[in-house]
Legacy VTK file of the C-alpha trace (Angstrom):
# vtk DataFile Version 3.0
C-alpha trace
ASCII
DATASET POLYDATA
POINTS 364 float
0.000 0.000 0.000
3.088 1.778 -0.060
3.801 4.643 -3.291
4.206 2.470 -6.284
6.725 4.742 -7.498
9.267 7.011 -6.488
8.162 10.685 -6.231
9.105 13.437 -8.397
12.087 16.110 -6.744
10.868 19.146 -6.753
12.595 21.323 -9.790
15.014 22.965 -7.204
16.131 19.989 -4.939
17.215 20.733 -1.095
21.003 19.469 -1.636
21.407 20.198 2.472
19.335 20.404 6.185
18.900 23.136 7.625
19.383 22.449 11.255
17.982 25.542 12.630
14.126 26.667 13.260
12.946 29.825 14.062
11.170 30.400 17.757
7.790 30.455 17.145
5.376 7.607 30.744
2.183 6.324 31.417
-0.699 4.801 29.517
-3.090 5.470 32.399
-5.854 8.237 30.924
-7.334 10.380 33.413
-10.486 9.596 35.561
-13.028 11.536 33.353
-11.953 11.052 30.090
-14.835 10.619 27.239
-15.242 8.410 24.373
-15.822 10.733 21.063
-18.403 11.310 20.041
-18.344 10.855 16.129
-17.868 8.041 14.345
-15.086 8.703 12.178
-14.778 7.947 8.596
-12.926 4.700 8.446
-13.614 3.537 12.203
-10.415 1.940 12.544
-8.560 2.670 15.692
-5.641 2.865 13.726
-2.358 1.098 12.427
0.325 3.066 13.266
2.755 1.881 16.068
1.557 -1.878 15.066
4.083 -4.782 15.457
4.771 -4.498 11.710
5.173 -0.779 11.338
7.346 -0.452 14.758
9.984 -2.947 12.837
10.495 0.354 10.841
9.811 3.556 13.416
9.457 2.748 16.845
7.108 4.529 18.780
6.239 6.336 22.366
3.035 5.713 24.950
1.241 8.697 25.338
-0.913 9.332 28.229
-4.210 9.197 26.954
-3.706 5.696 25.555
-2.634 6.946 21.733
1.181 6.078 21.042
3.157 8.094 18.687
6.145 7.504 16.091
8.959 8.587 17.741
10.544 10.245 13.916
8.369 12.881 12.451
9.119 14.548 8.994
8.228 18.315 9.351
7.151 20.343 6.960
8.517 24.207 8.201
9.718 26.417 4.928
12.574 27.327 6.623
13.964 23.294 6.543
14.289 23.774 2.772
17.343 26.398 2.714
17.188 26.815 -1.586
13.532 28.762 -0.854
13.751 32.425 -0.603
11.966 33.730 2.286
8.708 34.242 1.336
8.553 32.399 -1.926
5.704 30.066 -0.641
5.642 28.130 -3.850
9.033 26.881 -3.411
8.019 25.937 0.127
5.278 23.978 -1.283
6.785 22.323 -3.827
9.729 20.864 -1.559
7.132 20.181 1.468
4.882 17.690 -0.764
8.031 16.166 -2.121
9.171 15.768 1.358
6.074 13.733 2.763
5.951 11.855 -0.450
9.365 10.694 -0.087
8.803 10.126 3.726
5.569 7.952 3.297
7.356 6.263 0.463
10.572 5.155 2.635
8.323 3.890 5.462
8.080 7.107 7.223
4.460 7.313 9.570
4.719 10.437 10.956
3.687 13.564 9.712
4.403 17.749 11.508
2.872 20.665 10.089
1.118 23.805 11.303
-1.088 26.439 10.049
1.675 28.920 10.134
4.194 26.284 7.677
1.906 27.671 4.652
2.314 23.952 3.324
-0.284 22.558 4.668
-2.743 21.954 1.265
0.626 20.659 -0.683
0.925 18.013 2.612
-3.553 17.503 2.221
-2.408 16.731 -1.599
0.369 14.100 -0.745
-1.537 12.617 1.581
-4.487 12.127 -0.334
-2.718 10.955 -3.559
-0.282 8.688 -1.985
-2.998 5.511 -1.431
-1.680 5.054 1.927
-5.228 3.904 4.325
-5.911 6.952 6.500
-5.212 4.821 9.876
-1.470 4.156 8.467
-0.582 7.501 8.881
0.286 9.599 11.907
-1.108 13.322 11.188
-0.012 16.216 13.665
-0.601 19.793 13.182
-0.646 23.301 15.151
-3.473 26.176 15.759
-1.206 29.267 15.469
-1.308 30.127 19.482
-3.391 30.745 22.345
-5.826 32.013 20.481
-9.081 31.260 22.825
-11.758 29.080 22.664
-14.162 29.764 19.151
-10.684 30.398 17.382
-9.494 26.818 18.494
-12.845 25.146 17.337
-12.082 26.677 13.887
-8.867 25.737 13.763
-9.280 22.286 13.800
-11.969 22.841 11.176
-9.521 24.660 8.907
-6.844 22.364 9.496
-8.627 19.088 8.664
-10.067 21.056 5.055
-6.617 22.267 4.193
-4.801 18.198 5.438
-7.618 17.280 2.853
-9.239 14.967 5.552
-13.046 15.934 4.524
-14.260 13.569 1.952
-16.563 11.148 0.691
-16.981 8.918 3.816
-17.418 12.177 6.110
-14.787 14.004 8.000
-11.476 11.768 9.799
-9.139 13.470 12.265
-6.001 14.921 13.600
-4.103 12.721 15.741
-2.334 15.185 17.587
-3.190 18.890 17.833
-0.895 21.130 19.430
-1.595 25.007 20.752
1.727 26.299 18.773
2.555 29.079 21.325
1.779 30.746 24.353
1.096 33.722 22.636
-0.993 35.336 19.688
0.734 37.257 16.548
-0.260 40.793 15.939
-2.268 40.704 12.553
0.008 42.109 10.013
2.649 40.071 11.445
0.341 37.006 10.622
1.285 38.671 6.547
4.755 39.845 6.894
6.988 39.943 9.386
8.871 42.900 7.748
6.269 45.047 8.947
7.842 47.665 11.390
5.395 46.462 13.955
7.188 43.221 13.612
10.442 44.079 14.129
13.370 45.169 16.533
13.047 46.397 19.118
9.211 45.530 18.741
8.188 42.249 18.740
5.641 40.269 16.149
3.382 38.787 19.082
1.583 39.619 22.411
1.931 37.082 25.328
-1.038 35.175 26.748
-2.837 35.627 30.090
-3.587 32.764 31.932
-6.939 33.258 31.168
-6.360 32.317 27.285
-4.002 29.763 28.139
-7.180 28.130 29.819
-9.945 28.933 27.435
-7.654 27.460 24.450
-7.060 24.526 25.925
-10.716 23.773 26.920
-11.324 23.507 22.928
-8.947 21.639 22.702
-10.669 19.175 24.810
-13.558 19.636 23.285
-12.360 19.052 20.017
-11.125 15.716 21.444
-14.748 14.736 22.574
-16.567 15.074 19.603
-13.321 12.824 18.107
-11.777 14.937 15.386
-8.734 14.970 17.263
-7.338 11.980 18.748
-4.568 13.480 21.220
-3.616 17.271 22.114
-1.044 19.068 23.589
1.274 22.164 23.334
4.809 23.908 22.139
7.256 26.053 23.304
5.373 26.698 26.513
7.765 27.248 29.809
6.304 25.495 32.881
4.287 28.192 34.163
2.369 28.149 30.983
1.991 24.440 30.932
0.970 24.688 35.317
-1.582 26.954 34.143
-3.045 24.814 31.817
-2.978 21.962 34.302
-4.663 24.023 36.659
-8.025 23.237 34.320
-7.264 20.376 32.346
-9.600 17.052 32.400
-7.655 15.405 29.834
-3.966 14.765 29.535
-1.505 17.275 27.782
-0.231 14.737 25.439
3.011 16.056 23.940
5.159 19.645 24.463
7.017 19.979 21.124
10.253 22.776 22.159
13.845 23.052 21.056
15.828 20.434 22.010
19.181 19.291 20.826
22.824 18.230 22.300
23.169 22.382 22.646
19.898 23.485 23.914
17.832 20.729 26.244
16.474 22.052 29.335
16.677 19.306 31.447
14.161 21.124 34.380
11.888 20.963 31.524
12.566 17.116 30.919
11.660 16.219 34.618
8.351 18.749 34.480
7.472 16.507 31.613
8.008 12.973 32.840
6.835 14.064 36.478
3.350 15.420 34.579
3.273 12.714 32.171
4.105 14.667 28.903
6.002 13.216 26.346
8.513 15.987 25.264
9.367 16.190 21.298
12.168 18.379 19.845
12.086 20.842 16.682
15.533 21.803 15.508
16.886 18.309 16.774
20.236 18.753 14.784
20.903 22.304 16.103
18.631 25.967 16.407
19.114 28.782 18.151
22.881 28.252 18.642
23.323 27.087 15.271
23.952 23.250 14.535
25.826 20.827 16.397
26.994 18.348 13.856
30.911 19.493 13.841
30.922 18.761 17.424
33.729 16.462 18.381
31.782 14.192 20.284
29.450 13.555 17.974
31.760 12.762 15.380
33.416 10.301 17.772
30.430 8.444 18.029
29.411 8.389 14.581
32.550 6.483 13.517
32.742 4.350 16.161
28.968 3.195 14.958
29.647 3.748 11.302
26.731 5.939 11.116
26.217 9.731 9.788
26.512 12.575 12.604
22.626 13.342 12.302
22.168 10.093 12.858
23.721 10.567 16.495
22.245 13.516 17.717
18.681 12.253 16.627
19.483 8.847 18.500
20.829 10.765 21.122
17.063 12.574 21.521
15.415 9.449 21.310
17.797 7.302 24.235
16.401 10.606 26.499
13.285 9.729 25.605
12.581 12.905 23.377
10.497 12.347 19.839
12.313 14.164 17.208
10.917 16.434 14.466
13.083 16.182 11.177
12.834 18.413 8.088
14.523 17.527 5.083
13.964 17.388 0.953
16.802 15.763 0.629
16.008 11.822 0.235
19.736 10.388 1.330
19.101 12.654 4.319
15.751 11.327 4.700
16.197 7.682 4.550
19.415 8.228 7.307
16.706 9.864 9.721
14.422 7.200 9.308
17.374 4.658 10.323
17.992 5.487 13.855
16.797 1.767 15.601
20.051 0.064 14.089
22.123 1.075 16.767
22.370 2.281 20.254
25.037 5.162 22.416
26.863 4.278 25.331
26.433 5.751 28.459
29.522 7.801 28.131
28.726 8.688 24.604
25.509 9.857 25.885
27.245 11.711 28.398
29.705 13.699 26.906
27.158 14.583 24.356
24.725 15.844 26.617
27.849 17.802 27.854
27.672 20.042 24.463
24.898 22.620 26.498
26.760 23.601 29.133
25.034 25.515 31.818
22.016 26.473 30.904
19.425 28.687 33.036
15.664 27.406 33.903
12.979 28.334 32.080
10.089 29.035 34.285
LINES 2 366
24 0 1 2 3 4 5 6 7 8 9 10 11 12 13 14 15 16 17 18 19 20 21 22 23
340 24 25 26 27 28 29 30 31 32 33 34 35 36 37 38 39 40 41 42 43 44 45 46 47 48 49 50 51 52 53 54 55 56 57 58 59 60 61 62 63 64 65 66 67 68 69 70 71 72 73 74 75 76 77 78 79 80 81 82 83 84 85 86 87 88 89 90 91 92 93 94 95 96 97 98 99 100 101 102 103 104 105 106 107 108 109 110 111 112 113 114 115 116 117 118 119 120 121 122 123 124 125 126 127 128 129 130 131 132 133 134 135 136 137 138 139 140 141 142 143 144 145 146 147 148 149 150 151 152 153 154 155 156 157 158 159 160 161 162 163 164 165 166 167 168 169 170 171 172 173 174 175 176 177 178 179 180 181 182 183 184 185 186 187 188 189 190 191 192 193 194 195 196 197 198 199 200 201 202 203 204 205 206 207 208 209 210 211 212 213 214 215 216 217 218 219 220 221 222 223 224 225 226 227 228 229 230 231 232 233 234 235 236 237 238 239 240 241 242 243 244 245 246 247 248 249 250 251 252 253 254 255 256 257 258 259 260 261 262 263 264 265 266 267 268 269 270 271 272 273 274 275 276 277 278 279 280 281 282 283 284 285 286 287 288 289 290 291 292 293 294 295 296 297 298 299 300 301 302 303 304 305 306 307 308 309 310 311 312 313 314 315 316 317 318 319 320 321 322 323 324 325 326 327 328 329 330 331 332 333 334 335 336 337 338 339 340 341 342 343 344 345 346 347 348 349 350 351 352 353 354 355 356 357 358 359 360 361 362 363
């Protein structure tokens, strides 16, 4: 059920990553969790994480029940380094090669988020690659905290533009993630040139507590109707995500944040595993101090296991117990994130890599 054959590059092919993205565990559910209420076109409960496709991507136990592929291919326009800023076409183009090529290799896990601008070119891969719906891992982003009607037509918005309305009725997001603790002013939503949007100003206004809240009870709500299977957040700091547990009824699934062998806030780590959150990392290779794959240690370790450097510091996420979020159009790049199982770090490998940080202060 897999593409028959291989997909088409797109006319100006990503020849290298871009490590660097700009900022934007228990099964046991809770107590008064609710069945959904729809019954979803296809009424599978799904075939991801299966014994046949964990032999490819292994996967993670969330804490509502759903479990997760613990690779994602992202689909951010700033992954594909040969597209201008601002040339969304370009963005496009490399974005739907990079989920064909993905689902083609075996990959299960797709990231993308309203404000990627490639989320009808993913809706068109998806729906033209004759992969079943319930093989494929879908997650997506509403573009902040942006209250509770806002939320509701979100999901609506992102399940038209994922192309996941159709002739069997509507499916569903499997994870759906508030993108920020914060909203963007409108013009910065259009350009982020704007002077408005730019030093010393700043392109977005914080969130109260009170927005946090009223975001993330649509978010629950969107879960009990059942157009979203699992929720949870991004780049929130723990007083944002204590704030949402002050009012949650169902579990905050995931917190997607940078994390990498040079930024990994290891306060945030234990927050995560105390609370039951499974932590995933954007900019895995490298972000906001630039990439990490010159680093001596990780070079060690990639000859010693005859594998690529990338290859390290994404198996170094995943032996913390961090998901990673790759983004790549590059298909040898591709196929060497997808192979992370073969192999496993020392301790002392692990060690010295987590070392790379340094001291690093507490978000809070």
């Amino acid at each position: 059920k897999k593409l028959k054959t291989r997909p088409q590059r797109p006319s100006t092919p990503s020849a290298a990553r871009r490590p660097r993205r700009q900022a934007s565990a228990t099964m046991a559910p809770l107590a008064r969790a609710a069945a959904p209420l729809l019954l979803l076109a296809g009424g599978a409960l799904g075939r991801v994480c299966d014994e046949v496709s964990e032999k490819k991507v292994a996967c993670f136990d969330l804490k509502s029940g759903s479990r997760i592929p613990q690779v994602a291919m992202g689909t951010w326009s700033g992954s594909y380094s040969d597209c201008r800023s601002g040339d969304y076409t370009c963005a496009e183009q490399h974005a739907r090669f990079a989920v064909d090529n993905w689902l083609h290799i075996g990959g299960t896990h797709i990231d993308g988020a309203n404000d990627y601008r490639t989320q009808v070119a993913v809706g068109e891969a998806l729906r033209t690659s004759g992969i079943p719906r319930e093989e494929v891992f879908i997650t997506t982003k509403c573009p902040g905290a942006i209250g509770y009607e806002a939320t509701i037509e979100c999901a609506d918005d992102n399940l038209q533009m994922l192309r996941q309305f159709g002739s069997k009725g509507v499916q569903y997001i499997d994870l759906l993630l508030v993108h920020f603790p914060f909203t963007m002013k409108p013009v910065c939503r259009f350009s982020r040139e704007a002077p408005e949007c730019v030093a010393p100003n700043r392109p977005y206004v914080p969130a109260g507590k009170q927005a946090l809240q009223d975001t993330w009870r649509a978010m629950e709500e969107l879960k009990r109707i059942g157009v979203v299977k699992a929720i949870g957040v991004s780049d929130y700091n723990i007083t944002n995500l204590q704030d949402t547990l002050e009012v949650a009824t169902q579990p905050i699934d995931l917190h997607q944040v940078e994390w990498n062998p040079s930024v990994h806030d290891e306060a945030m780590l234990d927050f995560c595993k105390k609370n039951g959150i499974q932590l995933q990392a954007w900019s895995p290779l490298g972000g906001s101090k630039g990439s990490v794959l010159s680093e001596p240690a990780i070079a060690k370790a990639a000859k010693a296991h005859g594998v690529s450097v990338a290859q390290v510091t994404l198996r170094w996420s995943l032996q913390r117990g961090v998901a990673v979020v790759v983004g790549t159009a590059n298909p040898d790049h591709a196929k060497g994130d997808i192979e992370l199982f073969g192999f496993q770090l020392s301790d002392d490998e692990m060690k010295e890599i987590s070392a790379i940080q340094g001291p690093m202060a507490v978000h809070i």
